[in-house]
C-alpha positions in Angstrom: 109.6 81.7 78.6 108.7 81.7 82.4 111.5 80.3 84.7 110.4 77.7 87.0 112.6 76.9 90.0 112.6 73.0 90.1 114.4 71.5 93.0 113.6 71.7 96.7 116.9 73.6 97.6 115.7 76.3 95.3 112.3 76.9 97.0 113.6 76.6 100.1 116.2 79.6 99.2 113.1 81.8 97.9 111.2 81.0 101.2 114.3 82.2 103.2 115.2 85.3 100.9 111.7 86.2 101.1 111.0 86.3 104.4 114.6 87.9 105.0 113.1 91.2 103.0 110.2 90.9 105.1 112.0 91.4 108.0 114.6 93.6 106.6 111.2 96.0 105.5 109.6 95.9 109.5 113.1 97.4 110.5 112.5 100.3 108.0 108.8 100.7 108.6 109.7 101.4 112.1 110.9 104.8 111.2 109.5 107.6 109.7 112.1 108.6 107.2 112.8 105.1 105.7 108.5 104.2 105.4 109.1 104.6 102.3 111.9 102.2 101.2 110.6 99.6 104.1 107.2 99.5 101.6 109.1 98.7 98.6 111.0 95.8 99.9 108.3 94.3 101.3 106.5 94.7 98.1 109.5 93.4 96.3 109.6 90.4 98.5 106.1 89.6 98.1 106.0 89.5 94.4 109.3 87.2 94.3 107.8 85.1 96.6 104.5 84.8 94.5 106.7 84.7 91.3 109.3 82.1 92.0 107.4 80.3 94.9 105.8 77.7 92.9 105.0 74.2 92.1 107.7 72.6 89.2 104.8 70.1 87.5 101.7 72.2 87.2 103.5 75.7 87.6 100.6 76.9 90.0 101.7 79.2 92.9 102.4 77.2 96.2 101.0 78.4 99.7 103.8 80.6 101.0 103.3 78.6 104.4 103.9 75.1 102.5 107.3 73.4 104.4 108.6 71.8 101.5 110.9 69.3 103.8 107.4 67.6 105.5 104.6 68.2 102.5 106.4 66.9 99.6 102.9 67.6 97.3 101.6 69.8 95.5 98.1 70.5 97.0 97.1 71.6 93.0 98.1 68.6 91.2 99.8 66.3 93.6 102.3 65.4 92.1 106.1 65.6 94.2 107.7 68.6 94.4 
């Protein structure tokens, strides 16, 4: 069974660890020896953030630019998030 993360707090730690890798993998991108490990983070960060990033009612993927705090809907089914 898929996990769903439910609450607001939750989502907004995925947001934050996910864009934390992101900049974590431009530091390693920067240089020549570590390309390699910088494109794995960032990959790994972008498939959490389409994994886990999602809406609790109709399980569809949010928008990564969604601000849970001021758009409390879901822009699939509209329900509250």
């Amino acid at each position: 069974m898929e996990k769903i993360i439910n609450t607001q707090k939750s989502l907004k730690r995925i947001k934050l660890t996910t864009f934390s890798l992101l900049v974590i993998s431009s530091f390693f991108l920067m240089f020549d020896h570590t390309r390699a490990i910088g494109a794995i983070v960032m990959a790994v960060s972008l498939v959490a953030e389409w994994r886990w990033y999602r809406c609790p009612n109709c399980h569809k993927s949010l928008v990564p630019r969604i601000n849970v705090d001021k758009n409390r809907y879901c822009p699939h089914c509209g329900k509250e998030i």
